[in-house]
N, C-alpha and C positions, 0 to 999 in steps of 0.2 A: 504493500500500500504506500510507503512512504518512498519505494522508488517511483512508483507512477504518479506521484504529486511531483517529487521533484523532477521528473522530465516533464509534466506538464506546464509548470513553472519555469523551468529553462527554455521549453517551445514559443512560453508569454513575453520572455526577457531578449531571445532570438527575434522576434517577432518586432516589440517596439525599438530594439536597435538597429535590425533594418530600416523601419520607416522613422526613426529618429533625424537623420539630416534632411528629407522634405520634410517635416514638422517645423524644423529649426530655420528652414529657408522659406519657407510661408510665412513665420510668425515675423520672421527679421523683414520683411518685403513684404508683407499685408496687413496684418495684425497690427502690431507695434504703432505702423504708421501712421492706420485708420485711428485707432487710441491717441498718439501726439496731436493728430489734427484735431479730433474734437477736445483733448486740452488747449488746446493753443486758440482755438474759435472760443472761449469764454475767459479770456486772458485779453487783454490791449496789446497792439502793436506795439513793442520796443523802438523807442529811440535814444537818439544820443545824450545821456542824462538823466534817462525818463525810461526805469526798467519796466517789463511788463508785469501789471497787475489784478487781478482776477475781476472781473466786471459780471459776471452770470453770463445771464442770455440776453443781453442788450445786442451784440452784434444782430439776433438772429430779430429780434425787434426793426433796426435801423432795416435787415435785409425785408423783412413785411412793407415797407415805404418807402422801397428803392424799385422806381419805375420799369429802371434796365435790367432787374433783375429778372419780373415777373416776365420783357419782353425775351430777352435770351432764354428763358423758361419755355416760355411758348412756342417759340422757333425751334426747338430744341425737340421737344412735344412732335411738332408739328413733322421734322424734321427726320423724326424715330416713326411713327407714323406713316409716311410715304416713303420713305428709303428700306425700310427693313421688306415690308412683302411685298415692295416690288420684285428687289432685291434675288428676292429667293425665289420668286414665281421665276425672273428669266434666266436665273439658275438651273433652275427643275427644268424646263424648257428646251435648256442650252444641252444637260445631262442629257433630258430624253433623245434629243435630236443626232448626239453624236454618241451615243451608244448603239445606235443600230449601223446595219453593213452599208454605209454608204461610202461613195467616190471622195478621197481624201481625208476622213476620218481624221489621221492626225495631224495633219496640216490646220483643219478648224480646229479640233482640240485647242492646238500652240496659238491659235489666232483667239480663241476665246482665252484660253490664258494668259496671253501677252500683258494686258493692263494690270496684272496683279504684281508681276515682278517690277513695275516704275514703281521708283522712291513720289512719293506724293507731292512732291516739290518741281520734279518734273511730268508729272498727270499734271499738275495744276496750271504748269507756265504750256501745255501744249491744249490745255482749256483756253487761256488767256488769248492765246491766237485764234482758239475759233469765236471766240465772243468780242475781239476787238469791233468796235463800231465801224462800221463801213469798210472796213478791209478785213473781217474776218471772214472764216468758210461759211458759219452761219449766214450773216449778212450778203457773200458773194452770190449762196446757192438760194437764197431769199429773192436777190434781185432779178436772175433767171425768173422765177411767177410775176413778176413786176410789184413786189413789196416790197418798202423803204427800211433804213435802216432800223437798229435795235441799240437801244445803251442796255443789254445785256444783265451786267454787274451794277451801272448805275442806278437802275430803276426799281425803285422799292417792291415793286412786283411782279418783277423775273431774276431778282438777286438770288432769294433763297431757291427757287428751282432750278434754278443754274447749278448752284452748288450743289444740290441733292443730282442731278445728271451726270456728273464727274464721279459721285462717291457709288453710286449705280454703275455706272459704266467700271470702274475700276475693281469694286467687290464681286460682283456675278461671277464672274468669272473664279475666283476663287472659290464659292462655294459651289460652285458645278463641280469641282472634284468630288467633294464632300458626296454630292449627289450621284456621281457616276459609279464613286464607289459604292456606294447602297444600292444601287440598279446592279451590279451587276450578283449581287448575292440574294436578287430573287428570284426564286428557282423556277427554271423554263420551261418544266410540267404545267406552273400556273397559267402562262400563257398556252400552250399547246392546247389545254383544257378548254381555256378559251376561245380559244379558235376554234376547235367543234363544236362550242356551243352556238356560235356566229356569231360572238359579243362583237357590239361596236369597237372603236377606240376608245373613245371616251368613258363605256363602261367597264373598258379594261384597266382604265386608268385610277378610275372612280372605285372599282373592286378591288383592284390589285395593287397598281403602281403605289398609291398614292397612302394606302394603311399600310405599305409594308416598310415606305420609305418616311413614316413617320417619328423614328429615335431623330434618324438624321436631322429631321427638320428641325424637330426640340432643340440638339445643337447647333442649328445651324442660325435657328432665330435668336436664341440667346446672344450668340456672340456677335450678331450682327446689329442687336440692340446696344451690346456693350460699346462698340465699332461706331455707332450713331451718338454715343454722350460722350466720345473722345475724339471726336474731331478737334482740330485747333491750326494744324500746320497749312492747310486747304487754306481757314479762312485768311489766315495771314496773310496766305502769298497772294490770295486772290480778292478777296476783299479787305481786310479790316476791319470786317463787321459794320461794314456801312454797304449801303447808304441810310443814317438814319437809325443805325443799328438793327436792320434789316437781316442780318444775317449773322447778328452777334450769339451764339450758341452760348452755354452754360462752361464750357472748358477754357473757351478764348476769354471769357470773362472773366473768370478765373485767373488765368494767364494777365488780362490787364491789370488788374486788382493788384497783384502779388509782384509784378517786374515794371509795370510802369506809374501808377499812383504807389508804390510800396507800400499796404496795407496788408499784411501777412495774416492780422487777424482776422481781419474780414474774408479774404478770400480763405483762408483754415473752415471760415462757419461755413461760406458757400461751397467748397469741396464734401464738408459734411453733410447738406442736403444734395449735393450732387450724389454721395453715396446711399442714401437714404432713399433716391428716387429709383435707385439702379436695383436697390434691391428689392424693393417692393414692386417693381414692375415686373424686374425678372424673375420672382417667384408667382405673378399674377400668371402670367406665361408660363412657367412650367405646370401650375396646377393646370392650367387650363388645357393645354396641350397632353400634358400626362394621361388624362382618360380618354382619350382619343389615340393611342401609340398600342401598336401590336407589337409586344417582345416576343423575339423570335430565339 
């Protein structure tokens, strides 16, 4: 008895010392941090003379009556909302399309994958060409139908869908892997069955594709939610969050808070509802999708 406790107890000590350094390197890189920032959001910004000292929840007060906040809030919203299922629709799409035996196969493949390996800095400045006014592609192949230019980026309402086309165009494509991989470990009795039954396409997709390739989607929306409340390099290069603050997201506001007015503790509180939103949404999401997924 007392050897099978103590190799039971060795298997438990074997066990947490293998997963001891990821514990150790989540908590140093997630934990910790998420903890510092929400100290530091009820603390004042330190300055020269003037240490920081503990204020409650006044930052998150001053954040209830900051205008900019609620708008990069809502673009943000707005922003996670049409980018993510489009996102994945022409993902799934792109998977279905080049999973099957067609002419070139992996030449599309590399042509839908291409935009995911540009650094976002150069997605963005090869946006910037096609949205320049009057000499961009947009505007050239506009003027071919005989419509007049576009200010693109300048105008309060074609800024933020500008930027939601670029983060679309560049993410699809990466979760098509995601997707092709899933497609192909559904087994092709399903479909064969199918076909004698003379299912449509769409009931094949509807019956089969679509509940079998459901774990996938669960990861595939989560992270693409996560992917929509960390934007910030995009807006830099391409907007600045104008016009108007048209396009100011929840990260770049963040970012201005903290590196350009230096207000550390302010943006500590806004990072902390930034995480407050991430997580509540994205477990709104997994429950929701959860009873819809057929594990396989």
């Amino acid at each position: 008895m007392a050897t099978r406790t103590a190799r039971r107890l060795n298997m438990h000590v074997q066990g947490w010392l293998l997963v001891l350094p990821a514990v150790v390197l989540l908590a140093a890189f997630t934990h910790v941090p998420v903890v510092e920032t929400f100290i530091g959001s009820i603390f004042s910004t330190p300055q020269a003379g003037h240490p920081a000292h503990f204020i409650g929840i006044q930052r998150y007060g001053d954040m209830a009556a900051d205008p900019i906040f609620w708008q990069a809030l809502t673009n943000n919203l707005l922003y996670a909302l049409i980018t993510v299922p489009v996102s994945i629709g022409l993902a799934l799409a792109m998977a279905i399309w080049v999973s099957g035996r067609i002419p070139g196969r992996a030449l599309l493949r590399l042509a839908f994958f291409m935009p995911t390996i540009l650094p976002m800095i150069a997605a963005a400045n090869i946006w910037l060409f096609f949205y320049t006014p009057g000499y961009g592609l947009l505007d050239q192949v506009a003027h071919l139908f005989g419509f007049g230019s576009t200010n693109w980026l300048g105008d309060t309402s074609t800024a933020l869908p500008s930027l939601m086309a670029v983060t679309i165009w560049k993410e699809s494509g990466f979760f098509m892997i995601f997707f092709l991989a899933a497609l192909q470990q559904v087994p092709p009795d399903l479909y064969e069955a199918a076909r004698i039954e003379n299912a449509t396409r769409w009931q094949v997709f509807a019956r089969i594709t679509w509940p079998l390739v459901m774990p996938t989607t669960l990861f595939v929306a989560i992270n693409a939610l996560i992917n929509a409340f960390r934007i910030v390099d995009q807006v830099i290069a391409m907007t600045g969050g104008g016009p108007n603050n048209a396009t100011s997201l929840l990260l770049f506001y963040i970012y201005q808070v903290a590196f350009s007015f230096w207000d550390t503790g302010y943006a500590a509180a806004l990072s902390t509802v930034l995480l407050i939103v991430l997580a509540v949404v994205a477990l709104g999401q997994f429950f929701l999708l959860d009873r819809r997924i057929h594990y396989r």
